[in-house]
Phi, psi and omega in degrees: 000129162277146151288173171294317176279019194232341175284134191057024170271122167245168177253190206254098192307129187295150178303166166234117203283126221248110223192125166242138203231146167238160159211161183280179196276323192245017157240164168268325198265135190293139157287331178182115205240196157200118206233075177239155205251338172295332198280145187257175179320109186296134167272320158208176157221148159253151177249151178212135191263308174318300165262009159077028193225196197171137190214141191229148189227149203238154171322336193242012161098000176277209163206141179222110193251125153300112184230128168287122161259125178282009193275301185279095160299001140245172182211180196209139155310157189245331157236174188191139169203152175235162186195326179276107173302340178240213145020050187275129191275334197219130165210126163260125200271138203271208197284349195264332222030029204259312183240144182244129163262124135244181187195138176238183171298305188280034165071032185252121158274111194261131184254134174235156189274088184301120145225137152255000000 
């Protein structure tokens, strides 16, 4: 049953927080996150074992490369590049970790150059 002061109201969506989170196999608790609440939608990620880094390719066309410390349990970007007018649907590390693949919504395929 509604009341009269409950009719037509709606409520108020909790904000939603926007976190790429890792976690081991044998915790519940992430091992290791990123909480930025400014970064707009992630599409993907890659992990690259080779440079100890990880790059998410984002809704507004950008790539965001990330470098994992095992000390530290958050990161902050280490870079941000763009190429894509729309979209980036993918972006991957290739087997060396040396190159970033993206590839966006307008058919533009980008190779970009890794050095740590």
């Amino acid at each position: 049953l509604m009341n009269r002061k409950s009719m037509g109201k709606k409520k108020k969506k909790k904000k939603e927080e926007k976190k790429i989170r890792f976690y081991d196999i044998d915790y519940q608790q992430p091992v290791f996150r990123i909480n930025d609440t400014t970064r707009v939608q992630s599409n993907s990620i890659s992990v690259s074992t080779a440079a100890s880094a990880f790059v998410t390719a984002q809704q507004d066309g950008t790539i965001v490369v990330y470098t994992m410390h095992p000390t530290k349990p958050e990161a902050a970007p280490l870079t941000q590049a763009s190429c894509h007018s729309n979209s980036c649907v993918k972006a991957v590390w290739t087997t060396d970790g040396k190159q970033v693949v993206s590839v966006g919504s307008d058919g533009d395929v980008c190779v970009w150059n890794y050095f740590m």
